[in-house]
mmCIF entry with sequence, helices, sheets and N, C-alpha, C, O atoms, coordinates in Angstrom:
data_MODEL
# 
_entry.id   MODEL 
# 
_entity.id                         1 
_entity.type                       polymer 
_entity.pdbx_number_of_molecules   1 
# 
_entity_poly.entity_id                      1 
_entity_poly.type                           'polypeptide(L)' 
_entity_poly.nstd_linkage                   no 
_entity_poly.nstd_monomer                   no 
_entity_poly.pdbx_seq_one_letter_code       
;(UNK)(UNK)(UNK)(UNK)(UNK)(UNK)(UNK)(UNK)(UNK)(UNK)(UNK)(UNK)(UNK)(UNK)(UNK)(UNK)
(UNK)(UNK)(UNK)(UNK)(UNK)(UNK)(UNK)(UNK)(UNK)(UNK)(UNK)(UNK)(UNK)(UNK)(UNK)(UNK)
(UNK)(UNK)(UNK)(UNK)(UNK)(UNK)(UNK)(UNK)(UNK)(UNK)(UNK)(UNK)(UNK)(UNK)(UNK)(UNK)
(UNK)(UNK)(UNK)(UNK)
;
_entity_poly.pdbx_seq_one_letter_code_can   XXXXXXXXXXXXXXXXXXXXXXXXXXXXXXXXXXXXXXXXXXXXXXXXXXXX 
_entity_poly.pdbx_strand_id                 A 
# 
loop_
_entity_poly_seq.entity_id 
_entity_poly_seq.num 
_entity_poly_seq.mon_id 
_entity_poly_seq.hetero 
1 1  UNK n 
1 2  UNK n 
1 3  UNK n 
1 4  UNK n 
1 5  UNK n 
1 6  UNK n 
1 7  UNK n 
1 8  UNK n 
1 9  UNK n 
1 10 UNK n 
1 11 UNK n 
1 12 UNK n 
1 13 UNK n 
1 14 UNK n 
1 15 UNK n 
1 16 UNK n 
1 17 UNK n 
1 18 UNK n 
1 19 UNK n 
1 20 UNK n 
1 21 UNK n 
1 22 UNK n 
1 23 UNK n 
1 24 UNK n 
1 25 UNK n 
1 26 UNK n 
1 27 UNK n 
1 28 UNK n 
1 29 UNK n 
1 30 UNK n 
1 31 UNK n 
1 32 UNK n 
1 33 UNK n 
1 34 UNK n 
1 35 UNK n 
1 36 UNK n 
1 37 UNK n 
1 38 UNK n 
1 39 UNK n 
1 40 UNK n 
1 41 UNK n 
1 42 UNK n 
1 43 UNK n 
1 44 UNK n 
1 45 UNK n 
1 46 UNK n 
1 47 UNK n 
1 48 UNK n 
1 49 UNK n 
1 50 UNK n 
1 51 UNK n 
1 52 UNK n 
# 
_struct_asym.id          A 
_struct_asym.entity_id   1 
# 
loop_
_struct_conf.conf_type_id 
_struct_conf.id 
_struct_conf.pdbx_PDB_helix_id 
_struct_conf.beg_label_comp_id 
_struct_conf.beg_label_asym_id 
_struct_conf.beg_label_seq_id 
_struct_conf.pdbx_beg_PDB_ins_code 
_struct_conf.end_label_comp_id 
_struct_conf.end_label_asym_id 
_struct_conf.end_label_seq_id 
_struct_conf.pdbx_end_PDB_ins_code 
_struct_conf.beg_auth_comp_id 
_struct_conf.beg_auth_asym_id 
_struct_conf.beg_auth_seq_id 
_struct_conf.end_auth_comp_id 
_struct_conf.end_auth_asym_id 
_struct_conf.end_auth_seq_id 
_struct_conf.pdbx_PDB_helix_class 
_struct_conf.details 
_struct_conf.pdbx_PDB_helix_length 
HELX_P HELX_P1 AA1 UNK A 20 ? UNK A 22 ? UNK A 20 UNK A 22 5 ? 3 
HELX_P HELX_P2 AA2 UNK A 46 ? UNK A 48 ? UNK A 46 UNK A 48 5 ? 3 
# 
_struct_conf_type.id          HELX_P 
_struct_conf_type.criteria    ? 
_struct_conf_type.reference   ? 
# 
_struct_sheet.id               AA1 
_struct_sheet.type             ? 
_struct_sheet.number_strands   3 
_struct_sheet.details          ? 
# 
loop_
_struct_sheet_order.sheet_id 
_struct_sheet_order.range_id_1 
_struct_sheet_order.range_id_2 
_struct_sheet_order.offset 
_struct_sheet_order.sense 
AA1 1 2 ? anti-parallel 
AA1 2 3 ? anti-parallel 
# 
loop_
_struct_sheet_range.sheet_id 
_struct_sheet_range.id 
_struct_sheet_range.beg_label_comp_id 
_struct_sheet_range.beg_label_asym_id 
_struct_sheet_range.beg_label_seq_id 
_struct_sheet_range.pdbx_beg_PDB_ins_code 
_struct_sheet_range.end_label_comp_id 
_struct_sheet_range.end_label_asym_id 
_struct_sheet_range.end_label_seq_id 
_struct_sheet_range.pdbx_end_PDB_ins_code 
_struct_sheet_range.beg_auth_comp_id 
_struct_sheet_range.beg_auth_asym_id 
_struct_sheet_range.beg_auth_seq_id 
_struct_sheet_range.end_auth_comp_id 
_struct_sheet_range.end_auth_asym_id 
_struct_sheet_range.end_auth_seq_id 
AA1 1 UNK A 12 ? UNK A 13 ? UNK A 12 UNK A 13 
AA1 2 UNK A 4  ? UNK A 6  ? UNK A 4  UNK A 6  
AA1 3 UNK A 49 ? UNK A 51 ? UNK A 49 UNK A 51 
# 
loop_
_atom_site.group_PDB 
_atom_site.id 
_atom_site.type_symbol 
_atom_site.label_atom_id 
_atom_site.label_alt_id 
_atom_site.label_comp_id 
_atom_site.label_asym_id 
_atom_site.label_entity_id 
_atom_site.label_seq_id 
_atom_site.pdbx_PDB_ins_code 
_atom_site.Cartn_x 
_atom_site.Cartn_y 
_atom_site.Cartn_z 
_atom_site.occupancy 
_atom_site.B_iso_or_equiv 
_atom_site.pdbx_formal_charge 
_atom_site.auth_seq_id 
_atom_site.auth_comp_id 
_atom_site.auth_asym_id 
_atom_site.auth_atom_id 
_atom_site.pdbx_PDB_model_num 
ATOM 1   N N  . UNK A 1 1  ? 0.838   -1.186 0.000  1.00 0.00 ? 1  UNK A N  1 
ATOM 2   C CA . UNK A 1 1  ? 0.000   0.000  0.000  1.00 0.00 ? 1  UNK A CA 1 
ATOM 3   C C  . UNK A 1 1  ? 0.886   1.254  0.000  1.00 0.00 ? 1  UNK A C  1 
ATOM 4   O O  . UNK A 1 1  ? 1.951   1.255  0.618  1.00 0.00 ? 1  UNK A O  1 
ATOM 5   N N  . UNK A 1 2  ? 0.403   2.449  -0.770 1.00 0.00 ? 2  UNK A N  1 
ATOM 6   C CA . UNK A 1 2  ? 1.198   3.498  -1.072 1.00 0.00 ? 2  UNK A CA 1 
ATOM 7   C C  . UNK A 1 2  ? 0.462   4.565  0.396  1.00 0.00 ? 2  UNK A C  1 
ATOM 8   O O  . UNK A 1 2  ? -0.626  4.867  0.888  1.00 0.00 ? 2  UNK A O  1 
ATOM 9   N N  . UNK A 1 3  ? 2.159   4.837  0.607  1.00 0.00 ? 3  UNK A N  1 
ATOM 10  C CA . UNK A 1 3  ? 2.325   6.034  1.639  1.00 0.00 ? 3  UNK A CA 1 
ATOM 11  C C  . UNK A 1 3  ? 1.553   7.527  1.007  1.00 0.00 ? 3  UNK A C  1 
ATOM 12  O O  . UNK A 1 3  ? 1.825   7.749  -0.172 1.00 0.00 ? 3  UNK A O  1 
ATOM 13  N N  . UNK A 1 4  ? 0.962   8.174  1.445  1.00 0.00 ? 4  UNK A N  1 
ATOM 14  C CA . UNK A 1 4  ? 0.650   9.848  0.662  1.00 0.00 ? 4  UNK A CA 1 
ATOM 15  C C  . UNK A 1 4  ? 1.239   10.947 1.445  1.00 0.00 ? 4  UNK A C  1 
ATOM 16  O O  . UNK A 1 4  ? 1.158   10.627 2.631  1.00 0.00 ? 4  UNK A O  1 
ATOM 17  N N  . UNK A 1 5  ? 1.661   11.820 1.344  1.00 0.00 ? 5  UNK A N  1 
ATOM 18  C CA . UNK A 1 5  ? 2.494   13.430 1.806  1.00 0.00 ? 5  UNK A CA 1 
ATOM 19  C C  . UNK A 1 5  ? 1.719   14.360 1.646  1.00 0.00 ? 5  UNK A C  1 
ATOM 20  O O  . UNK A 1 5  ? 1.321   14.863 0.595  1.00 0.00 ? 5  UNK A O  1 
ATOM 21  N N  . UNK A 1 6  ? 1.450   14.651 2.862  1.00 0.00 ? 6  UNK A N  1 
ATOM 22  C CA . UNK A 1 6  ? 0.701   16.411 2.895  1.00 0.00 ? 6  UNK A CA 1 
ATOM 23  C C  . UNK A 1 6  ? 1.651   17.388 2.200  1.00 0.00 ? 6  UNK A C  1 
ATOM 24  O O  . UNK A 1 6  ? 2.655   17.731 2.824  1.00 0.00 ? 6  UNK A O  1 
ATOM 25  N N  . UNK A 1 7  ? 1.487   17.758 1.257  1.00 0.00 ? 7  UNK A N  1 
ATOM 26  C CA . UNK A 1 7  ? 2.481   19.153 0.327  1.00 0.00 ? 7  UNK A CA 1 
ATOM 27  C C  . UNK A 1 7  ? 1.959   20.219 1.302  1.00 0.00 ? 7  UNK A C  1 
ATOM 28  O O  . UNK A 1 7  ? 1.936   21.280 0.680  1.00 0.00 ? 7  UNK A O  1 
ATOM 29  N N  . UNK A 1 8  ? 1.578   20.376 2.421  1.00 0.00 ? 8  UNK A N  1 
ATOM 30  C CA . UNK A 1 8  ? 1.476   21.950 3.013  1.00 0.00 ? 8  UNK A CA 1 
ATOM 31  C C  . UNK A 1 8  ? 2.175   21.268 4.565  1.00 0.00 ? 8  UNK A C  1 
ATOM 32  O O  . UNK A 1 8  ? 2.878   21.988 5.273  1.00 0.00 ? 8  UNK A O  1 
ATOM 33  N N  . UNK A 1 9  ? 1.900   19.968 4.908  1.00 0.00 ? 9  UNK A N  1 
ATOM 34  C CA . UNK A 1 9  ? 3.151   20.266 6.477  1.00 0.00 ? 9  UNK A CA 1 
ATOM 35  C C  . UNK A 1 9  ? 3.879   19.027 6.304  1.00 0.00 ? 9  UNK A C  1 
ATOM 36  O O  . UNK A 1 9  ? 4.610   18.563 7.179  1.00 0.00 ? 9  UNK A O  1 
ATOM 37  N N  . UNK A 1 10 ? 3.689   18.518 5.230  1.00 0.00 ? 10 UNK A N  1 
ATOM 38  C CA . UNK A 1 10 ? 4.621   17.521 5.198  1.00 0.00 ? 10 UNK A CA 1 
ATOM 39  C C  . UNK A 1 10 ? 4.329   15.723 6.184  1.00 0.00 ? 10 UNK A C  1 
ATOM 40  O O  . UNK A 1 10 ? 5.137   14.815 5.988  1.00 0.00 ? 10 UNK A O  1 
ATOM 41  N N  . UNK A 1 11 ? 3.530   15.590 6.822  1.00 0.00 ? 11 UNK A N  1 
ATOM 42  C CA . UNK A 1 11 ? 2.821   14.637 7.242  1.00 0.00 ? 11 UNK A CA 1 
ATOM 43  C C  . UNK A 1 11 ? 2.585   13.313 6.403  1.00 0.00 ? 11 UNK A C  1 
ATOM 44  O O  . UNK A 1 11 ? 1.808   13.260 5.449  1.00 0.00 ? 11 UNK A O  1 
ATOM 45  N N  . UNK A 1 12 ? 3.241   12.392 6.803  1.00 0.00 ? 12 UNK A N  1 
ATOM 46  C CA . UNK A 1 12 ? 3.087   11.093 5.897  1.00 0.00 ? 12 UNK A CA 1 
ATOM 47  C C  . UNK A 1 12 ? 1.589   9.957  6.582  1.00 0.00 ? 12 UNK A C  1 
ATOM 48  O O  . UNK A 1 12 ? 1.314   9.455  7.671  1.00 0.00 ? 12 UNK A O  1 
ATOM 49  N N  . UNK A 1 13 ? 1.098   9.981  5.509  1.00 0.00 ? 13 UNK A N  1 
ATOM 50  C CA . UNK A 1 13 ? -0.129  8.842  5.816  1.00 0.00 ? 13 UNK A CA 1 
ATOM 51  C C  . UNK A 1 13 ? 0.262   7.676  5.692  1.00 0.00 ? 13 UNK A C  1 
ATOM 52  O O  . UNK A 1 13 ? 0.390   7.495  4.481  1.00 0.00 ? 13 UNK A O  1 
ATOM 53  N N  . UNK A 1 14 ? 0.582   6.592  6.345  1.00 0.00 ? 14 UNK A N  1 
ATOM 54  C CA . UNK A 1 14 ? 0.811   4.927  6.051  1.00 0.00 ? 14 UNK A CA 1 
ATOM 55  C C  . UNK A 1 14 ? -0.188  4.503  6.617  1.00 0.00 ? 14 UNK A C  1 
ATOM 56  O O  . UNK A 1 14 ? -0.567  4.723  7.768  1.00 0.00 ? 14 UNK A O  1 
ATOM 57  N N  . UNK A 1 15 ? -0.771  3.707  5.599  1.00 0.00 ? 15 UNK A N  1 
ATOM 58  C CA . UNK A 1 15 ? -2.168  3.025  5.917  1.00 0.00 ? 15 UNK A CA 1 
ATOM 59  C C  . UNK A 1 15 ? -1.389  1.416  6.416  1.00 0.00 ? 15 UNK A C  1 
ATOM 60  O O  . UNK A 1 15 ? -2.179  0.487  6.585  1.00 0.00 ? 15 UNK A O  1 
ATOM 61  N N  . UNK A 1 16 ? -0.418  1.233  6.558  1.00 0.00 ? 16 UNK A N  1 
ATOM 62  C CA . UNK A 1 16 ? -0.263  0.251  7.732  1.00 0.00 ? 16 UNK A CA 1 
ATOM 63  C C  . UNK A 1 16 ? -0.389  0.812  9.258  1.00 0.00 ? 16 UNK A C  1 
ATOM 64  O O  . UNK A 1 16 ? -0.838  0.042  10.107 1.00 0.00 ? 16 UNK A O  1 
ATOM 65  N N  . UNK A 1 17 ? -0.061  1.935  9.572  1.00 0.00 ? 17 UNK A N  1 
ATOM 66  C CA . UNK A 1 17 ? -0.291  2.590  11.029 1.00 0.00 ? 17 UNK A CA 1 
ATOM 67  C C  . UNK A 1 17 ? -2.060  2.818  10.662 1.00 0.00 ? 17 UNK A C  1 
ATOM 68  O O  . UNK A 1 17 ? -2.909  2.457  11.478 1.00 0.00 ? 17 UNK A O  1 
ATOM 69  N N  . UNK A 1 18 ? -2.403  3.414  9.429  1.00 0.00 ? 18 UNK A N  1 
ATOM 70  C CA . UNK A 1 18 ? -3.836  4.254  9.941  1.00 0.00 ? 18 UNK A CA 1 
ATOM 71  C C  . UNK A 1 18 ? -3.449  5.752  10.336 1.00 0.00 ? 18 UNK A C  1 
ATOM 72  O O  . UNK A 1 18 ? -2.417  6.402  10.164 1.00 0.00 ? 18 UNK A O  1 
ATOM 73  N N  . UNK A 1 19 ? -4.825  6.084  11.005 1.00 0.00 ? 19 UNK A N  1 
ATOM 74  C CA . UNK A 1 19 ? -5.057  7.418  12.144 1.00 0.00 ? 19 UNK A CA 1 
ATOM 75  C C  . UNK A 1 19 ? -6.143  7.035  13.100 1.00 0.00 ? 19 UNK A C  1 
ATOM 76  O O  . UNK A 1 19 ? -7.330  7.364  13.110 1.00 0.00 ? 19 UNK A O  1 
ATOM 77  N N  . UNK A 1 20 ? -5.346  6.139  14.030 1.00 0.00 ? 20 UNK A N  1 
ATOM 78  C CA . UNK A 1 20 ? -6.139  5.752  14.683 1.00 0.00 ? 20 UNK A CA 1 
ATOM 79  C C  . UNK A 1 20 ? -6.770  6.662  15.705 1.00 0.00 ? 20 UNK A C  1 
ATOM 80  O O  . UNK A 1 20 ? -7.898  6.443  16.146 1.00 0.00 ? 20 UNK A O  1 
ATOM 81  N N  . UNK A 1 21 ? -5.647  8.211  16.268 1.00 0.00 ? 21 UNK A N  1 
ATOM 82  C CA . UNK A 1 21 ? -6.986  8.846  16.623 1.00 0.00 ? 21 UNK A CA 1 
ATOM 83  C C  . UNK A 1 21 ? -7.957  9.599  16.011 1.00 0.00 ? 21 UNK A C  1 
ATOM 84  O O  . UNK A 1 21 ? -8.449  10.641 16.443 1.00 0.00 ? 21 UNK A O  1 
ATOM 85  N N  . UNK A 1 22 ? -8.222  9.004  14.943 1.00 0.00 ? 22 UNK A N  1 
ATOM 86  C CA . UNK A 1 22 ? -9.346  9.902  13.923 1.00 0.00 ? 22 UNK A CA 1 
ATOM 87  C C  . UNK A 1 22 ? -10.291 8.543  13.754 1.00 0.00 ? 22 UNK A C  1 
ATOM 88  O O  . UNK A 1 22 ? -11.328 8.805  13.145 1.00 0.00 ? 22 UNK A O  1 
ATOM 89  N N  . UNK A 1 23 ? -10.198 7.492  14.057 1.00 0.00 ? 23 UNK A N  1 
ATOM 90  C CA . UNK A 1 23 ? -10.818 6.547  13.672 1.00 0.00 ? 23 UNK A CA 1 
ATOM 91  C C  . UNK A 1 23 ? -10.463 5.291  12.155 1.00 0.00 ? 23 UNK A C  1 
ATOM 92  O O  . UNK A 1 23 ? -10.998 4.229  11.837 1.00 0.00 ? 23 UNK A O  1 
ATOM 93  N N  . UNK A 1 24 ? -9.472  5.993  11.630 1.00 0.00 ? 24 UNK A N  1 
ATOM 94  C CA . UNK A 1 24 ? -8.822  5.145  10.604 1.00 0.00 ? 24 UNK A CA 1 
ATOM 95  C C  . UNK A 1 24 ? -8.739  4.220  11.530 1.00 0.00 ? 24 UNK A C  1 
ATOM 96  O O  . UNK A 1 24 ? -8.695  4.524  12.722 1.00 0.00 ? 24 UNK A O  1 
ATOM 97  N N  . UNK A 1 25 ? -8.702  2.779  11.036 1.00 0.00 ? 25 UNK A N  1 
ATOM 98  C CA . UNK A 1 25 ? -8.006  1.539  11.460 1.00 0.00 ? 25 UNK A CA 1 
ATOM 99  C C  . UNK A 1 25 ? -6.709  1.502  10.622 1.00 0.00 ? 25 UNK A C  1 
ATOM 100 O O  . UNK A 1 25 ? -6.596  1.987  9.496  1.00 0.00 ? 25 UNK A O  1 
ATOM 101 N N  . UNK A 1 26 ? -5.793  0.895  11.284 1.00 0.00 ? 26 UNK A N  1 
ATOM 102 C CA . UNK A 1 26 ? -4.898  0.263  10.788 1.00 0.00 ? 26 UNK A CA 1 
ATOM 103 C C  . UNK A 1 26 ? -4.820  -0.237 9.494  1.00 0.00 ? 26 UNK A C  1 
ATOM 104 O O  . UNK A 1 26 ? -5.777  -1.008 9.425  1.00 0.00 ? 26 UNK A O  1 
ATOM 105 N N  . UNK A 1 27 ? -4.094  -0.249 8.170  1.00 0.00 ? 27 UNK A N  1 
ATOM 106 C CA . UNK A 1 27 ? -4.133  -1.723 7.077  1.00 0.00 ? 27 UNK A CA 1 
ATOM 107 C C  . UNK A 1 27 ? -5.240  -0.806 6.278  1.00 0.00 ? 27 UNK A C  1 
ATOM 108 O O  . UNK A 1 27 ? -5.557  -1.399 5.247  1.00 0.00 ? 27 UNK A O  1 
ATOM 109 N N  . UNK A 1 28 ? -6.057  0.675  6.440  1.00 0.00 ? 28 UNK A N  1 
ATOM 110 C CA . UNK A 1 28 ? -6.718  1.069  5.309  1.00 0.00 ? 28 UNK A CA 1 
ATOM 111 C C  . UNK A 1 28 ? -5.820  2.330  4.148  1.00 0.00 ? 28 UNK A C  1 
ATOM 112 O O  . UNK A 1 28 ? -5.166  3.336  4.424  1.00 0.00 ? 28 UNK A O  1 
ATOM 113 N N  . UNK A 1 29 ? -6.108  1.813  3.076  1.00 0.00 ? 29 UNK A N  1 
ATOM 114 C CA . UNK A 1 29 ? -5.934  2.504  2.069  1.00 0.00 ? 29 UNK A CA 1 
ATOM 115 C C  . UNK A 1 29 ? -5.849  4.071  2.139  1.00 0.00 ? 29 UNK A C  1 
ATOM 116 O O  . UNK A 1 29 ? -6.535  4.516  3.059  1.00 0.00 ? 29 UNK A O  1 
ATOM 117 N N  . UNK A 1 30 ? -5.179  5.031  1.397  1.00 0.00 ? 30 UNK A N  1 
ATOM 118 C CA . UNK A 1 30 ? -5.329  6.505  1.375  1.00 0.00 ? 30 UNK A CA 1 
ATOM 119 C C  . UNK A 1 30 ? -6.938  6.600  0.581  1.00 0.00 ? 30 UNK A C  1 
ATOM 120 O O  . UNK A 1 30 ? -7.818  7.442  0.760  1.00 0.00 ? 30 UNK A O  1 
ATOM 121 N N  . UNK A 1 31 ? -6.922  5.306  -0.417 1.00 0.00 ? 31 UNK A N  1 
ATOM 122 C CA . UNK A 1 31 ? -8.010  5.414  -1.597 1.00 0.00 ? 31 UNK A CA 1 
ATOM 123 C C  . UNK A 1 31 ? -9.381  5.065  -0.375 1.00 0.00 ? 31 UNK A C  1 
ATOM 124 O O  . UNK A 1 31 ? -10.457 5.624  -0.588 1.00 0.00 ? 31 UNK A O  1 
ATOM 125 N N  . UNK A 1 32 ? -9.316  4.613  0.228  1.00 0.00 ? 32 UNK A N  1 
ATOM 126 C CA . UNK A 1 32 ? -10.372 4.508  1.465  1.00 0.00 ? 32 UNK A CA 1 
ATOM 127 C C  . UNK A 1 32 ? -10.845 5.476  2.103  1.00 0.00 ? 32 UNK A C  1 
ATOM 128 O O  . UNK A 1 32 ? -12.067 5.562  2.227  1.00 0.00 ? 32 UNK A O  1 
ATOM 129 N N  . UNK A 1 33 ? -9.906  6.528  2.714  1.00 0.00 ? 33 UNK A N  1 
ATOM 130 C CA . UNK A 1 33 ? -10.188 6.954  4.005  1.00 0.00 ? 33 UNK A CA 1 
ATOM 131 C C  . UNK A 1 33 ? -11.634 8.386  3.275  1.00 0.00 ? 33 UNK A C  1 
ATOM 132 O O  . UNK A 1 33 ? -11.671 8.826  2.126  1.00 0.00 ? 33 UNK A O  1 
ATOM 133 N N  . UNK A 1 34 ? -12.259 8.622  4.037  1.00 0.00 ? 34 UNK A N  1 
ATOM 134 C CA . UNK A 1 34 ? -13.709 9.094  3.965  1.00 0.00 ? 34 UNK A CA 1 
ATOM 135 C C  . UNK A 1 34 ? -13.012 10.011 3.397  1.00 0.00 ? 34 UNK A C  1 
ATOM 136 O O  . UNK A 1 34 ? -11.819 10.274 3.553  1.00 0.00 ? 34 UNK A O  1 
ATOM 137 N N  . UNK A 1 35 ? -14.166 10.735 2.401  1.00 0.00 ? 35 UNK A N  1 
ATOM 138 C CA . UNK A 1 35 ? -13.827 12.198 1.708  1.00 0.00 ? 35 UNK A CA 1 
ATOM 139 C C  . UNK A 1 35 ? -13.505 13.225 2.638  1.00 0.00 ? 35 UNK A C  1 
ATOM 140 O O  . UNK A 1 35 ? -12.550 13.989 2.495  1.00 0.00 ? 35 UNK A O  1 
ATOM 141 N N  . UNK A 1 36 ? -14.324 13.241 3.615  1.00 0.00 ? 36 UNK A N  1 
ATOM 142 C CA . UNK A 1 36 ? -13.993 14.526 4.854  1.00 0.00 ? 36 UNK A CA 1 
ATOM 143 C C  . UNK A 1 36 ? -13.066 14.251 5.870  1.00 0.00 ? 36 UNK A C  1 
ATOM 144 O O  . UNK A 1 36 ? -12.953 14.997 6.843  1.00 0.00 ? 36 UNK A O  1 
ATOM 145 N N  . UNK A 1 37 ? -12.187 12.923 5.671  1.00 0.00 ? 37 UNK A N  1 
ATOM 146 C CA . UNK A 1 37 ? -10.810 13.020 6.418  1.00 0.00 ? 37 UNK A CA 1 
ATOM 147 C C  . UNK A 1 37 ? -9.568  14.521 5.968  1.00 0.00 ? 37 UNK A C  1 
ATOM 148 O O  . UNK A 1 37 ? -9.099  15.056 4.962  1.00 0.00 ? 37 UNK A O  1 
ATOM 149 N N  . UNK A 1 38 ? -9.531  14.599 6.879  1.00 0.00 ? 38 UNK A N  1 
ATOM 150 C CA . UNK A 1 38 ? -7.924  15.350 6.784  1.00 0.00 ? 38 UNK A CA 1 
ATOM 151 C C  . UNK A 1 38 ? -6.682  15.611 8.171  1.00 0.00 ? 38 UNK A C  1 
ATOM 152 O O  . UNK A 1 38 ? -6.858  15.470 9.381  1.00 0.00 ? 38 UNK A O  1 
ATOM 153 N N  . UNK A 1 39 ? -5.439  16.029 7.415  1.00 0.00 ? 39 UNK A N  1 
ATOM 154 C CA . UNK A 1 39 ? -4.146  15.815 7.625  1.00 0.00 ? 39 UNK A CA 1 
ATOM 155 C C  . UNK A 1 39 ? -4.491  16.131 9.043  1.00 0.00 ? 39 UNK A C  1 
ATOM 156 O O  . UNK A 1 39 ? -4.912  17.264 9.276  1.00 0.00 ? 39 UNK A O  1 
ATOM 157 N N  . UNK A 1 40 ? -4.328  15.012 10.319 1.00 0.00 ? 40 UNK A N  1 
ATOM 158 C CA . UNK A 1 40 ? -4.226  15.048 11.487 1.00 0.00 ? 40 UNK A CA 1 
ATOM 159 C C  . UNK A 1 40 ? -3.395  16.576 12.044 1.00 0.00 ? 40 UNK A C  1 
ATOM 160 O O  . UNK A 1 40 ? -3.968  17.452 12.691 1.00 0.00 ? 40 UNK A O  1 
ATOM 161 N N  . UNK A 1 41 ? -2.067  16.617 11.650 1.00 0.00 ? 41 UNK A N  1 
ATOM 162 C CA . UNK A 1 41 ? -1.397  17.621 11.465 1.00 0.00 ? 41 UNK A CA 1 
ATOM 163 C C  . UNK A 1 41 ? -1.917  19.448 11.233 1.00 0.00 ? 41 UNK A C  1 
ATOM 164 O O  . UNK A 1 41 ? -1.959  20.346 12.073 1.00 0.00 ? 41 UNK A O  1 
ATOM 165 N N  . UNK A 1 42 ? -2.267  19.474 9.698  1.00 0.00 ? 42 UNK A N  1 
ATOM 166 C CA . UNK A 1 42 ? -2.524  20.757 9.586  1.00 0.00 ? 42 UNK A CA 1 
ATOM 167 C C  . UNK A 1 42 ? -3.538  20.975 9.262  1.00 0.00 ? 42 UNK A C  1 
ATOM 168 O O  . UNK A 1 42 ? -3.832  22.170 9.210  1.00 0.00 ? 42 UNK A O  1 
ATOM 169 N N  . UNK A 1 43 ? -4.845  19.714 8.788  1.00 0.00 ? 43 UNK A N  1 
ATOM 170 C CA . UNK A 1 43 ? -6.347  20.231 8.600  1.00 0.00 ? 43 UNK A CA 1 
ATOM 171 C C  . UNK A 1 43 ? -6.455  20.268 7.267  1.00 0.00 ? 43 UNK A C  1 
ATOM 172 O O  . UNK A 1 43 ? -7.492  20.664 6.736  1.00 0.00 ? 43 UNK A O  1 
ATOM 173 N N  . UNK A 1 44 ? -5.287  19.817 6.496  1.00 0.00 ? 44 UNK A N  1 
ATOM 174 C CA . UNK A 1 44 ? -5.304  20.380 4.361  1.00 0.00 ? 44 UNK A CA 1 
ATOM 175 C C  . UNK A 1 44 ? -6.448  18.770 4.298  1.00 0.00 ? 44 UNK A C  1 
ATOM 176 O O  . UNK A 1 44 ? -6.505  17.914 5.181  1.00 0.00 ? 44 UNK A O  1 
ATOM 177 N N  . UNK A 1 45 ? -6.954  18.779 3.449  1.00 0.00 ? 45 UNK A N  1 
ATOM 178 C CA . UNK A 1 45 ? -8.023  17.589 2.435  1.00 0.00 ? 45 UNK A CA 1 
ATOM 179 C C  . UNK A 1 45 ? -6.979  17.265 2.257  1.00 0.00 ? 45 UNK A C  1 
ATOM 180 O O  . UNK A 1 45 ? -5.814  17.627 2.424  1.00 0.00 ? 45 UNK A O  1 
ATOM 181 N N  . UNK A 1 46 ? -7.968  15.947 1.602  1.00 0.00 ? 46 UNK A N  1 
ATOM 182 C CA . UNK A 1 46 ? -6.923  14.855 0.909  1.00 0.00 ? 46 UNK A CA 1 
ATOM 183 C C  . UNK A 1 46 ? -6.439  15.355 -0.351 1.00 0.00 ? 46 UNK A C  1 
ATOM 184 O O  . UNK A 1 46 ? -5.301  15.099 -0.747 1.00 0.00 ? 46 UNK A O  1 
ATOM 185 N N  . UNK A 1 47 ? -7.420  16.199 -1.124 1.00 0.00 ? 47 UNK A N  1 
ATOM 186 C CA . UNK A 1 47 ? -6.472  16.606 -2.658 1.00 0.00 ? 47 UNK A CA 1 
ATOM 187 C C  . UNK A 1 47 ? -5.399  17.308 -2.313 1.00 0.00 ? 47 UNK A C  1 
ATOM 188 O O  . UNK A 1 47 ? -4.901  17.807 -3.322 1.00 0.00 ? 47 UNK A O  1 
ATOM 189 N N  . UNK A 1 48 ? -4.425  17.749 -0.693 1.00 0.00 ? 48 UNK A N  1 
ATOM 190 C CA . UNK A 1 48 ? -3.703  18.025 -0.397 1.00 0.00 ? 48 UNK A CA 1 
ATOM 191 C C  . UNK A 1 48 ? -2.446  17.087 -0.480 1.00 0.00 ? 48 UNK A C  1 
ATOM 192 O O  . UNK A 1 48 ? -1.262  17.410 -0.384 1.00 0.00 ? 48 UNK A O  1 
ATOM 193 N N  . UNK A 1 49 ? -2.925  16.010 -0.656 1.00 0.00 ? 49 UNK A N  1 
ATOM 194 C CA . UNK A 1 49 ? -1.703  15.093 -0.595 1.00 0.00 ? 49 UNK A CA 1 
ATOM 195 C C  . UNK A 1 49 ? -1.208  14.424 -1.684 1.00 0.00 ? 49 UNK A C  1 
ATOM 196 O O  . UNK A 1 49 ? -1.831  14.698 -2.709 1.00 0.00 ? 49 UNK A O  1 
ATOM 197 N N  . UNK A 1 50 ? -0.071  13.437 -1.866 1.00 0.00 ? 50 UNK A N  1 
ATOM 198 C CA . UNK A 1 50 ? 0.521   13.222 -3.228 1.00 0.00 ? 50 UNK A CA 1 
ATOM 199 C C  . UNK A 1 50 ? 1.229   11.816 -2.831 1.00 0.00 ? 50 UNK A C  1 
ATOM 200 O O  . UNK A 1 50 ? 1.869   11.805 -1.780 1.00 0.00 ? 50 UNK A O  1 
ATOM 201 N N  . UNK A 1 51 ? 1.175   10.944 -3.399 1.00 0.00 ? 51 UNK A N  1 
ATOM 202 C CA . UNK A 1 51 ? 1.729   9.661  -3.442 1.00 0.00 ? 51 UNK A CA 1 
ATOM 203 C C  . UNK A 1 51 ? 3.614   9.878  -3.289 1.00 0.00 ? 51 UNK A C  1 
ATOM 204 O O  . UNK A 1 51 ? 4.538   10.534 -3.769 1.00 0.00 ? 51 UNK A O  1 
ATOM 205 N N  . UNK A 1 52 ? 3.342   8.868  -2.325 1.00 0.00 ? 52 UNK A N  1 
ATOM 206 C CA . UNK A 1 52 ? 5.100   9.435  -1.861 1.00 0.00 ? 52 UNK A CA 1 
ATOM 207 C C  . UNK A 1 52 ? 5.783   8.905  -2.711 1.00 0.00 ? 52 UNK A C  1 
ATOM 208 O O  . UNK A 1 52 ? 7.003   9.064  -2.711 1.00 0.00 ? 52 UNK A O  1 
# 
């Protein structure tokens, strides 16, 4: 599974960790996570981010 990079703080998503305090589980996809997730970090959407 592909890692994604916040281009505004730099924050890496690995869907082997998740966000588990957001409710991601573990083992899910970037292509998964709900449209109204965003960067734990700085709050950017997902069209904020870019395949590492």
């Amino acid at each position: 599974m592909d890692k994604y990079v916040c281009q505004l703080c730099g924050y890496v998503y690995d869907p082997l960790l998740g966000d588990p305090d957001n409710g991601i589980a573990p083992g899910t996809p970037f292509e998964s996570l709900p449209e109204n997730w965003v960067c734990p970090i700085c709050g950017a959407s997902k069209d904020d981010f870019q395949k590492e």
